[in-house]
C-alpha positions as CSV (number, residue, x, y, z in Angstrom):
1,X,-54.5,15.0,38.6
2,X,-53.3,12.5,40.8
3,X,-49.9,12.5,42.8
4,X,-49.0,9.2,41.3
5,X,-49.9,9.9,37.6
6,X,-47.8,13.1,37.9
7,X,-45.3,11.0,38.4
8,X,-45.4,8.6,35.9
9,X,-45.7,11.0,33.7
10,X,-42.8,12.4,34.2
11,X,-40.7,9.3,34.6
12,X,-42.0,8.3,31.1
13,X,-40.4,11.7,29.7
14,X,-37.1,10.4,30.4
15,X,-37.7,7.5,28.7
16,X,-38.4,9.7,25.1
17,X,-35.6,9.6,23.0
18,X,-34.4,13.2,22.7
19,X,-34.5,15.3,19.8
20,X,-31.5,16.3,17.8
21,X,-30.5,17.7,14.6
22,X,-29.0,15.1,12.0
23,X,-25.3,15.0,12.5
24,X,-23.6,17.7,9.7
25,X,-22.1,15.4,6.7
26,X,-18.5,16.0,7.2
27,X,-16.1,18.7,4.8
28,X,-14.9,17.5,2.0
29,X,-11.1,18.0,1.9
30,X,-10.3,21.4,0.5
31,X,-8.6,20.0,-3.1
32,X,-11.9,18.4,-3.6
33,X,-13.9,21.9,-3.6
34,X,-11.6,23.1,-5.7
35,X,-12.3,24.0,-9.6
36,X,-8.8,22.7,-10.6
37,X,-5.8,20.9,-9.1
38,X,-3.7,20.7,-11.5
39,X,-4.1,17.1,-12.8
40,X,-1.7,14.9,-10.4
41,X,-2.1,13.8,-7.1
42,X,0.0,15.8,-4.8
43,X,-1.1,19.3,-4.4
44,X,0.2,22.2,-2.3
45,X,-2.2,24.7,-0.9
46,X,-1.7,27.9,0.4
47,X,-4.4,30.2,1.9
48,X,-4.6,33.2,3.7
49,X,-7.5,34.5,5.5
50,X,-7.6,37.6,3.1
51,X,-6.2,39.8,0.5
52,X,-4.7,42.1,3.2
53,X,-3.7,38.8,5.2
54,X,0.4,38.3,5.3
55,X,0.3,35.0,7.2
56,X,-1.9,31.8,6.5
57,X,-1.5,28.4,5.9
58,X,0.1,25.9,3.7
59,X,-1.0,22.4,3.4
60,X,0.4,19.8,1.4
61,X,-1.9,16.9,0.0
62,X,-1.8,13.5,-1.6
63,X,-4.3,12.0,-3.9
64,X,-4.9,8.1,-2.8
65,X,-6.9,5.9,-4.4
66,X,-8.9,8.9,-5.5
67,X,-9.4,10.4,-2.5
68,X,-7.6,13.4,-1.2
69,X,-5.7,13.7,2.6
70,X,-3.3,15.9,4.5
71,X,0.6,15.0,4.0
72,X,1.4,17.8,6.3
73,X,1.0,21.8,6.9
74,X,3.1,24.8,8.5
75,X,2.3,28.3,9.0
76,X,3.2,30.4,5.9
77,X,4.4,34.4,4.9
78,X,2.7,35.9,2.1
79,X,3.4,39.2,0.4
80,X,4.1,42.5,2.8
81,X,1.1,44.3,0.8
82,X,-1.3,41.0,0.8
83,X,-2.4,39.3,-1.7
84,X,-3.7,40.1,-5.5
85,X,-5.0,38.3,-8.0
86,X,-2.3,36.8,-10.4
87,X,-4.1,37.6,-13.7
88,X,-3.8,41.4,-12.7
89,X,-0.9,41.5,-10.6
90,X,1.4,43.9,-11.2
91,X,5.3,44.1,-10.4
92,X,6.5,45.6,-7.6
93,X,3.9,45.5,-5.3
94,X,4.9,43.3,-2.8
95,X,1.6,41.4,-3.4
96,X,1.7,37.4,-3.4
97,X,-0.3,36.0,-6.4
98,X,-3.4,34.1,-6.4
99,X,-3.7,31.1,-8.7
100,X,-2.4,27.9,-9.6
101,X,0.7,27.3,-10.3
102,X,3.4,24.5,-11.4
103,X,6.8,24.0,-10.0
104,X,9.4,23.8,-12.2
105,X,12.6,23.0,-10.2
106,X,14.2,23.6,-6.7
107,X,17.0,24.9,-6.1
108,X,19.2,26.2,-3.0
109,X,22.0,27.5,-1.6
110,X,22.2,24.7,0.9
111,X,22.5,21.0,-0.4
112,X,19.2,19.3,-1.5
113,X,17.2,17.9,1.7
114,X,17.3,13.5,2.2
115,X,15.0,11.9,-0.1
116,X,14.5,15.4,-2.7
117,X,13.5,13.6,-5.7
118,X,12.5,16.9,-7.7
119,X,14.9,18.6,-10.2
120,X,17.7,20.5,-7.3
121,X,20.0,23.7,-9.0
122,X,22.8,24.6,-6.6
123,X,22.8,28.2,-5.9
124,X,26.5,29.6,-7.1
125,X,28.7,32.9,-6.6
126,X,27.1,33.9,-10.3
127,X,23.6,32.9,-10.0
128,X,20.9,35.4,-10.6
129,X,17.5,35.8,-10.8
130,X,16.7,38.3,-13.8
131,X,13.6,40.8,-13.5
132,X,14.4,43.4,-15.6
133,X,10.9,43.8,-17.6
134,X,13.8,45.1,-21.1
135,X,15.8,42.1,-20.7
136,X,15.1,38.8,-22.5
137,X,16.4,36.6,-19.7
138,X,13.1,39.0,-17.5
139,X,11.8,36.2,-14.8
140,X,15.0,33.9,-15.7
141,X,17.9,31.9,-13.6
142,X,21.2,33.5,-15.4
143,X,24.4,32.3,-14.9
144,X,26.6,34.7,-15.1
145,X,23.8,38.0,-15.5
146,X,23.3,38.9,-19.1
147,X,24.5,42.1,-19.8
148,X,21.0,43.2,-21.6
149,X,19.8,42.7,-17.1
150,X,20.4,45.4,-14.7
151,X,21.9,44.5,-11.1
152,X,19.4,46.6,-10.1
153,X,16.2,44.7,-11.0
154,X,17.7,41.1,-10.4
155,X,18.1,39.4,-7.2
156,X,21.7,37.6,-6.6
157,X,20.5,34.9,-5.4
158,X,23.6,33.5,-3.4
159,X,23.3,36.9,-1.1
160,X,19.8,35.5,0.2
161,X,21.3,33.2,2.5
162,X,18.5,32.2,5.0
163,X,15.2,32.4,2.5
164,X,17.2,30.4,-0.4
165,X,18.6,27.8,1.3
166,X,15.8,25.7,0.1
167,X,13.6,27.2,-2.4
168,X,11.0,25.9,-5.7
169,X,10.1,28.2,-8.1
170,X,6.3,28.8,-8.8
171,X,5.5,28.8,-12.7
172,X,3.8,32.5,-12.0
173,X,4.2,34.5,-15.1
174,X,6.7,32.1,-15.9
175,X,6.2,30.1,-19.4
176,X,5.1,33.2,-21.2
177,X,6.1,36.3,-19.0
178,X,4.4,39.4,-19.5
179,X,6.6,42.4,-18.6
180,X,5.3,44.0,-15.8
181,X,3.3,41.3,-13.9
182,X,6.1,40.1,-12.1
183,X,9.1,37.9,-11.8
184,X,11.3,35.8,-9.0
185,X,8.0,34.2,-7.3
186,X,9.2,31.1,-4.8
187,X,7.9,29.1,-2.4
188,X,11.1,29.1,0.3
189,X,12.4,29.4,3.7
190,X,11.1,32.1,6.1
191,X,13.4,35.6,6.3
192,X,12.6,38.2,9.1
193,X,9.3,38.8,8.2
194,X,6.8,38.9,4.9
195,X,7.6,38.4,1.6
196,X,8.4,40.7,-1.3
197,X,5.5,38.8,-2.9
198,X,7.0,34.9,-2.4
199,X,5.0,32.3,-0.1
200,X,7.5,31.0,2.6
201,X,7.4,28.7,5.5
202,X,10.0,27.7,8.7
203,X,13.3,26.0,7.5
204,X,12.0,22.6,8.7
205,X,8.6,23.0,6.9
206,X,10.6,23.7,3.5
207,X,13.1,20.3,3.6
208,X,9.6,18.4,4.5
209,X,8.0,19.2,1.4
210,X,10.8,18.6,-0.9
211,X,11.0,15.4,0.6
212,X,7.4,14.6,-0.6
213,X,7.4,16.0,-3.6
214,X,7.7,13.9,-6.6
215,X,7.2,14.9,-9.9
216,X,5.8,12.2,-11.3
217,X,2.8,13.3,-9.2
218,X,2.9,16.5,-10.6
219,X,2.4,18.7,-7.7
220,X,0.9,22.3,-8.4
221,X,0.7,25.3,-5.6
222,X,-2.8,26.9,-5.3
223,X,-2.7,30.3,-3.5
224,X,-6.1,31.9,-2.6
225,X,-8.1,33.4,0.6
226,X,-10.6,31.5,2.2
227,X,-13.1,33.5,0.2
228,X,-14.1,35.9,-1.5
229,X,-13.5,36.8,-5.4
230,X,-10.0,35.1,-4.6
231,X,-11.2,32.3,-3.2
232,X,-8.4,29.2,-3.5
233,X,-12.1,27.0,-4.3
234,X,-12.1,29.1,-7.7
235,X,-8.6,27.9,-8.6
């Protein structure tokens, strides 16, 4: 072959368009791959990387004109033992439960953050969180402690100074406990380290999202690993 058509043969192959794989469609936002958000339009979502994971993520979302985006997100604590599935869980095991979940109220030892719209109780000298599985008050605020609840298996709530300053309580076992599953699950401010079985976040991260939240959007907290039989997508 001639010098010259060598040439223009290879000039022409730069002139090909080159191949390339169609561009991937991009991810749905995670709410929308889940099975159930709770029905409102702001959704928290925390997700660890795996049952045995004690640090993850927690995301908080609003629902706009039917279409779900980002509010905001901070590094979260999970349970010192993981996480377990909430409809197995069992007391005591330091485990964080997987679900979804309302949130009834806020409360706190320090004054409700600027703009908190969402029911606020003030944390007091008697205030107690019940989890004695024989008591009737079991996964209760008390004011004073019942008689019928241990000391032992409540936590007195004003002596948890840094995690309760700002705190919401997650409706885990919550409108019909069963004894034994567990009691005193919150979503509040970060103490030295993991969680008896709480989700938590920085200080600053905790006064953001009671801020946003506003209950006539009905926010819910899904907690879930990325995948697995846990997955937060089954929730």
């Amino acid at each position: 072959m001639r010098t010259g058509v060598v040439a223009a043969l290879v000039s022409a192959s730069f002139l090909l368009p080159a191949f390339s794989a169609p561009p991937e469609p991009p991810a749905e936002p995670l709410p929308a791959r889940m099975a159930d958000t709770g029905g409102g339009t702001q959704l928290l979502t925390a997700v660890a990387p795996d049952t045995g994971s004690t640090t993850g993520t927690l995301t908080w979302w609003d629902r706009r004109d039917g279409v779900w985006a980002e509010s905001g997100s901070a590094p979260a604590r999970f349970g010192a033992s993981g996480l377990a599935d909430g409809e197995t869980r069992e007391q005591g095991t330091n485990t964080t439960p997987t679900g979804l979940y309302d949130l009834p109220y806020a409360f706190g030892i320090a004054a409700a953050p600027a703009g908190t719209a969402y029911a606020y109780r003030p944390v007091r000298e008697d205030s107690w969180w019940c989890q004695d599985n024989d008591s009737r008050s079991y996964n209760r605020w008390t004011e004073p402690r019942p008689a019928d609840c241990a000391a032992a298996e409540a936590e007195h709530l004003i002596t948890y100074g840094t995690p309760y300053a700002h705190a919401m309580v997650v409706g885990f076992n919550y409108d019909r406990p069963v004894r034994g599953r567990g009691a005193g699950i919150f979503l509040h401010v970060n103490g030295a380290g993991a969680t008896a079985g709480c989700v938590s976040v920085p200080a600053a991260a905790m006064r953001r999202v009671l801020a946003w939240a506003d209950p006539r959007a009905r926010p819910h907290l899904a907690i879930g690993t990325a995948d697995g039989p846990t997955a937060i997508t089954r929730y």
